[in-house]
C-alpha positions as CSV (number, residue, x, y, z in Angstrom):
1,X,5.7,-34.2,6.4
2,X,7.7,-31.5,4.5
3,X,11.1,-33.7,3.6
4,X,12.4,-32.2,0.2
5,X,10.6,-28.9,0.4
6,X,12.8,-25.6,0.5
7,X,11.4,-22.9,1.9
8,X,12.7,-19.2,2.3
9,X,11.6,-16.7,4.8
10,X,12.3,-12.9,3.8
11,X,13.0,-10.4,6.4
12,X,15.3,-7.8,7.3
13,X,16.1,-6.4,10.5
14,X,12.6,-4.9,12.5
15,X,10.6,-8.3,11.6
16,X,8.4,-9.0,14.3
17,X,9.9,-12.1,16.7
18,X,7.1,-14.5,17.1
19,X,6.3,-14.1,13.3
20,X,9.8,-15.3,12.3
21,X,11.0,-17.7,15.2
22,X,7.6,-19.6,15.3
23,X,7.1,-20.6,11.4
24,X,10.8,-21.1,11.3
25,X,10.8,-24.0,14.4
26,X,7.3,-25.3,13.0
27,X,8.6,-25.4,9.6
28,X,11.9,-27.4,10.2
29,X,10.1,-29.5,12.8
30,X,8.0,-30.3,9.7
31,X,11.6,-31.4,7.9
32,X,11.6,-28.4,5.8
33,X,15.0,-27.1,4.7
34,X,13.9,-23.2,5.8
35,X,16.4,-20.3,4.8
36,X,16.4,-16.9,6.4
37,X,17.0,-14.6,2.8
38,X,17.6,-11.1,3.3
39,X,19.1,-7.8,1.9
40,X,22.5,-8.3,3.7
41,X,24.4,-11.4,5.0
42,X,24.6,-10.0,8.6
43,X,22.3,-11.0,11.6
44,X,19.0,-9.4,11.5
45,X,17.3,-8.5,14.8
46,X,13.8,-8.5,15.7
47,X,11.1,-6.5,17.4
48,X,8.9,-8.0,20.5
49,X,6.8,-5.4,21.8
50,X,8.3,-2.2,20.9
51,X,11.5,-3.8,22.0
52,X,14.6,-5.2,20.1
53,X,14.6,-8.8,20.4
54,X,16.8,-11.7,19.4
55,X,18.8,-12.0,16.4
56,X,18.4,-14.3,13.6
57,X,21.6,-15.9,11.0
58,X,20.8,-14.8,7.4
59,X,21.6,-17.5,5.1
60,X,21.4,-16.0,1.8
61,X,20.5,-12.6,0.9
62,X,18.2,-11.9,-2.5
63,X,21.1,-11.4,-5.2
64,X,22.0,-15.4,-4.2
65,X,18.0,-16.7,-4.6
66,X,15.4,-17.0,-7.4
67,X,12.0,-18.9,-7.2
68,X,13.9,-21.7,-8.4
69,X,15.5,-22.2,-5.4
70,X,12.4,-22.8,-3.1
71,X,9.1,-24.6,-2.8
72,X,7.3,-21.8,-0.6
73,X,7.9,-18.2,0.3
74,X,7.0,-16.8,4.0
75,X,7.3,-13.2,5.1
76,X,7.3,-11.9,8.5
77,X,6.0,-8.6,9.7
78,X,6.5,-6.5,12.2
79,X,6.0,-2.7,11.2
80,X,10.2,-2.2,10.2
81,X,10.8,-5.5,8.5
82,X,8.3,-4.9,5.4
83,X,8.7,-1.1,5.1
84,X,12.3,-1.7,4.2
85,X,12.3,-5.0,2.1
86,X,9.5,-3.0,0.2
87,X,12.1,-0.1,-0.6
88,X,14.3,-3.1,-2.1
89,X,14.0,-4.2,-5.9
90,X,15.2,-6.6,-5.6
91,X,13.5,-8.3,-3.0
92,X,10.1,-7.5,-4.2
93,X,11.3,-8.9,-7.4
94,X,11.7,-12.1,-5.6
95,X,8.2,-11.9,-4.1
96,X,6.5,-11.0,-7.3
97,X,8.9,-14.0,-8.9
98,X,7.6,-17.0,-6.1
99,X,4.1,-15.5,-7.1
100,X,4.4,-15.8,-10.9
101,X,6.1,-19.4,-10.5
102,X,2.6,-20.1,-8.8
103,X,4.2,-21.3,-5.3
104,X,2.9,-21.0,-2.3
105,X,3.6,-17.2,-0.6
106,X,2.7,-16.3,2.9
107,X,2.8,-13.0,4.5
108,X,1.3,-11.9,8.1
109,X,0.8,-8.9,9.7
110,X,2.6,-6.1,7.9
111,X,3.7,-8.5,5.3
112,X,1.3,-8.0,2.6
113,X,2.7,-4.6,2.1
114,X,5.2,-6.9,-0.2
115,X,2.1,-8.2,-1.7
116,X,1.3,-4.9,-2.6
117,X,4.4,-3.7,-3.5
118,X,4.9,-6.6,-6.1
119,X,1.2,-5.7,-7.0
120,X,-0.1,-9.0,-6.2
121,X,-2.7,-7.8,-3.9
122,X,-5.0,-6.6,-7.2
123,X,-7.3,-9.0,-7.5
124,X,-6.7,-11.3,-4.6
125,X,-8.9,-11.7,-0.8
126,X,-6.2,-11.3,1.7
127,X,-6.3,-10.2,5.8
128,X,-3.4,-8.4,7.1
129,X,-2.9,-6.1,10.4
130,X,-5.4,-4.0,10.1
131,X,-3.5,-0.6,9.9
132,X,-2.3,-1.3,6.0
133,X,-6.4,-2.1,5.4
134,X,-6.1,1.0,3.6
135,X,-3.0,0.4,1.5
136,X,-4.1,-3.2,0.4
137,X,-8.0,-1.9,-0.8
138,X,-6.3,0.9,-2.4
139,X,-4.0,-1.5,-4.6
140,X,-7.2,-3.7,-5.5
141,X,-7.3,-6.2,-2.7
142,X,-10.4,-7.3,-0.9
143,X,-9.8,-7.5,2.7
144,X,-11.1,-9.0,5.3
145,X,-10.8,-9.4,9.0
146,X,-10.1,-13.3,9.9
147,X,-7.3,-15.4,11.5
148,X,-6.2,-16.3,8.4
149,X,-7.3,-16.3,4.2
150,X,-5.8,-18.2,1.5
151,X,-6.7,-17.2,-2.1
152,X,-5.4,-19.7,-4.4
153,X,-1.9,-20.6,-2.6
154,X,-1.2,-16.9,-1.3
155,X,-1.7,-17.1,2.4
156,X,-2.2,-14.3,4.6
157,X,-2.6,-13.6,8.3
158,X,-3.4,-10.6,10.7
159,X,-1.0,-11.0,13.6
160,X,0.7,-13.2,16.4
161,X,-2.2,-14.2,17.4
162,X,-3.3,-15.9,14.2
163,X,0.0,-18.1,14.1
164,X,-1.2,-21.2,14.4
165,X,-3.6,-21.2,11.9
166,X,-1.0,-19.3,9.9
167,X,1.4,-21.7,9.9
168,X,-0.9,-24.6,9.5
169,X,-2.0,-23.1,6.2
170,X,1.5,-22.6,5.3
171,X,2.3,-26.5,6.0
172,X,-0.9,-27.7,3.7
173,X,0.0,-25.2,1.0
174,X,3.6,-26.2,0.9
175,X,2.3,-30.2,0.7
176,X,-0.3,-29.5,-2.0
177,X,3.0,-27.7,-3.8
178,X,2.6,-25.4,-6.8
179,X,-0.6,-24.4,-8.4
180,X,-0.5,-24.9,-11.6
181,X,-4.8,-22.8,-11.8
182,X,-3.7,-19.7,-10.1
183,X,-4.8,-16.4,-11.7
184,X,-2.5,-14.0,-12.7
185,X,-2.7,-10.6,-11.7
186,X,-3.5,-9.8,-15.1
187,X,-6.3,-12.0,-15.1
188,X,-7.5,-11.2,-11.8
């Protein structure tokens, strides 16, 4: 379904399990070649319910990647993981770069505090968890509370419980590939 598309998940260490493990297995189920990127080359660990969960094997951290290198972006929450890739340059720069090369970007929960960040959110519908409502209408976004909204390839969800649809969205975004009508911030 997805053979040939390259895919990179962003996190860090204090993404939320589910939000990481799940697309990841869906993803490469789909035949996606899915890459964890993230600040460092060491395991990052997750959170389950307040607690430290499993780790995860970083493939390549954001000084090795550029939109170039992938079809679709996906980033996890959980309230650690995006707090911290926010404070990173570089890694928004990546987020703000997948945008602007008008691929398919994904972010649940806490995510779309990247979105923000990158100032994609201007502009744009999105959901999120609904603790950063705040932060995402102060930076111009619309939000709203559903399972999951997709404004013109940028995908966004509210929590674990959304994952299905989530990931769905993610899979039929990736398929239809880049798009080429998007708005730019600018123009938003």
């Amino acid at each position: 379904m997805l053979h040939g598309k390259r895919i990179a998940i962003l996190a860090t260490n204090g993404f939320e399990q589910s939000e990481l493990t799940e697309p990841l297995q869906r993803l490469r189920e789909a035949n996606a070649d899915v890459r964890i990127v993230s600040l460092e080359k060491t395991d990052i660990r997750g959170e389950s319910n307040g607690q430290w969960a499993d780790t995860v094997r970083v493939d390549l951290t954001v000084d090795e990647v550029s939109a170039d290198d992938f079809d679709t972006l996906v980033i996890p929450g959980g309230l650690h993981n995006p707090d911290a890739l926010r404070s990173s340059s570089k890694a928004v720069s990546f987020v703000r770069s997948m945008f602007d090369a008008k691929k398919p970007v994904a972010a649940i929960c806490h995510g779309p505090w990247l979105l923000v960040e990158a100032d994609i959110a201007r502009g744009r519908k999105l959901t999120s968890y609904p603790s950063i409502k705040t932060d995402i209408t102060n930076a111009g976004g619309l939000w709203v509370d559903e399972p999951v909204v997709v404004d013109q390839a940028l995908i966004t969800s509210r929590s674990p419980d959304d994952l299905e649809v989530f990931i769905g969205k993610i899979i039929e975004e990736t398929r239809e590939g880049r798009h080429q009508h998007r708005v730019t911030t600018e123009a938003a």
